[in-house]
N, C-alpha and C positions, 0 to 999 in steps of 0.2 A: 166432881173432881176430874182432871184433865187426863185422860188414857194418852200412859207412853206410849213413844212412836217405837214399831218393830225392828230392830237390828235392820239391815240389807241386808239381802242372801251374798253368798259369797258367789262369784261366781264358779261353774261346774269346767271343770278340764278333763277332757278326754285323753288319761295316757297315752292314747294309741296313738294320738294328731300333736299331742303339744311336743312342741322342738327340745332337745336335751341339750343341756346347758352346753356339752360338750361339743356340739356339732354346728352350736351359735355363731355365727360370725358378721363382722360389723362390714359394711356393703359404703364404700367412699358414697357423699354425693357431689364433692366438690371436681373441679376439672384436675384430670389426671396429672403426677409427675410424670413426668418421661426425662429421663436425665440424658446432660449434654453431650453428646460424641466426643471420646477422650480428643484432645489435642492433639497434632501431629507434630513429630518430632523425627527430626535427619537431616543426612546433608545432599542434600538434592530436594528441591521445592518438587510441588506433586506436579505430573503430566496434563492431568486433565482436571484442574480446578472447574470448582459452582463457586458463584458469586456470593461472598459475603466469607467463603471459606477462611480461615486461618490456619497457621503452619509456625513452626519454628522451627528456621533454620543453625546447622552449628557446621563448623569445622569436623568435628567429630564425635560420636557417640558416648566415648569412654572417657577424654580430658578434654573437652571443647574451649577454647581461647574464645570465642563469642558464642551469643545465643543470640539471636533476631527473629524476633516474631512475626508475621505480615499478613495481611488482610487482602483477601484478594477482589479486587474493584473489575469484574466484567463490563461496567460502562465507561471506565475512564476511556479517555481518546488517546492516552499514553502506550507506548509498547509496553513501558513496564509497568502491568497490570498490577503485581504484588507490592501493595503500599505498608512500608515500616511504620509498624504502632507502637516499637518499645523493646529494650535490649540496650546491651553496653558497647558502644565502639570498639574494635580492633585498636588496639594502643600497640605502638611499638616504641623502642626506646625508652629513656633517652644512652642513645649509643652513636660512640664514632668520634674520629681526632682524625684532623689535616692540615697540614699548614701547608700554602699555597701562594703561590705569584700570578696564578691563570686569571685571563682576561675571559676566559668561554670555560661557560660550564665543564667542572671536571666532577668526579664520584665524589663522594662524602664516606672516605674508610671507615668501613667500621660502621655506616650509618643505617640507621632503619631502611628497612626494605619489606612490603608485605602483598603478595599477590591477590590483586581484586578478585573471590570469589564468585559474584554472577555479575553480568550486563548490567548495567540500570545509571542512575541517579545518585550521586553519592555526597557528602561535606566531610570539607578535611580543615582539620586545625592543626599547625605542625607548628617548630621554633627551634631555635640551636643558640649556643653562644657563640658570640665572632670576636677576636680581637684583634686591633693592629699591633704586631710584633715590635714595633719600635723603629724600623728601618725606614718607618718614611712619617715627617713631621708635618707636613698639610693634609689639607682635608680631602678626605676621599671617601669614595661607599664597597661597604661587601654588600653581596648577591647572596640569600638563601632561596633555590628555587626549588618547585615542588615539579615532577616530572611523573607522570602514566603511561607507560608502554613506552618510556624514552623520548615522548614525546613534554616540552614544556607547556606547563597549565597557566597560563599569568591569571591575578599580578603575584610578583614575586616579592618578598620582603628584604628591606634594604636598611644597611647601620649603617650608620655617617661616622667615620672618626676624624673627631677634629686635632689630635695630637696623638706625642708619640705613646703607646699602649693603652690607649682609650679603647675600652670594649663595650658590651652588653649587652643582652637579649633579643633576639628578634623573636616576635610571636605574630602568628596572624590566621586567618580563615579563609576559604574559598569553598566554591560549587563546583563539582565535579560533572557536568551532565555527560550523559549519552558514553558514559566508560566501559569500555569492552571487560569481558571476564576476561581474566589470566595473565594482564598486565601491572607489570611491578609498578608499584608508587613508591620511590624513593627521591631522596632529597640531595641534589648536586650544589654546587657553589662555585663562588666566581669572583673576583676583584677588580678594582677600577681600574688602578695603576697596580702595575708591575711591581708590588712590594708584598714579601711578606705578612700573611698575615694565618689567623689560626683558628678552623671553625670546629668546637666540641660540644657533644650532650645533644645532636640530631633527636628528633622524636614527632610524633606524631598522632592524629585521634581520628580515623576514617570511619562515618557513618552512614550507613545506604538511605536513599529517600524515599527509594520506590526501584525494583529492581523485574526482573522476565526472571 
């Protein structure tokens, strides 16, 4: 008859050596978190950026009209090192009424107006409605132009009327390069012939591309 096999001894623990449950702790082995450096937030980009850094710029702290994010590029060949990664346009408008006979750009009453916060890179999408007053029944064009520091940006957008109070929408886009900070973008206008005519609902969508 076959002798059972003997239990195994338990093995012996030394109170004095074995670890109390309470003082256990589990030892990572995987590579460590180390979490991201909060984002930077204000209105003034940082002085002395490291490459790759990000920022979000605002008008203001407390009720900001934009928020602009930017990535900062130490190798581009550009001055303006800070490249836009995401955020909403400056919108202004749609504001403003004029009616006009001028041949050379005059103000747009009442019209969008918003000062370039930093140097750089910028896109602008603007439009207004133009109409001929009636006072003159051939064909001719209104002038909506986009202006930076008072200076004209072409091309500017043009309505053809071909009779008397034929109106309609001018819309259009442009590249802003090389914009100084602190200069108004507003939107003037102008007509072909010396007639009557009436430009309302100005407005605008200015977006940096890359800014210093």
């Amino acid at each position: 008859m076959a002798k059972a096999k003997a239990a195994p001894l338990a093995p012996i623990v030394d109170p004095q050596t074995a670890p109390s449950p309470a003082s256990t702790y589990w030892v990572p082995v995987g590579p460590s978190i180390i979490p991201a450096p909060a984002l930077g937030y204000g209105t003034t980009l940082p002085g002395s950026p490291v490459d790759g850094q990000e920022y979000v710029l605002v008008d203001s702290t407390t009720n900001p009209t934009y928020q602009w994010r930017f990535r900062y590029n130490a190798s581009s060949s550009s001055t303006y090192k800070w490249e836009f990664v995401g955020g909403a346009p400056i919108v202004a408008g749609p504001s403003g009424s004029i009616t006009t006979s001028s041949t050379t750009a005059v103000v747009f009453t009442g019209g969008p107006d918003v000062v370039v916060p930093r140097p750089g890179d910028y896109d602008l999408v603007f439009g207004a409605n133009a109409q001929n007053n009636g006072g003159f029944s051939g064909v001719y064009q209104m002038f909506l132009y986009s202006f930076v520091g008072g200076v004209n940006v072409a091309p500017n957008l043009i309505f053809t009327a071909v009779a008397q109070y034929n109106g309609g929408e001018l819309v259009g886009g442009k590249s802003l390069p090389g914009v100084a900070a602190g200069g108004h973008v507003t939107l003037p206008v102008a007509v072909q012939v010396a007639e009557p005519s009436t430009f309302t609902n100005g407005w605008f969508r200015l977006t940096p591309r890359r800014v210093s």
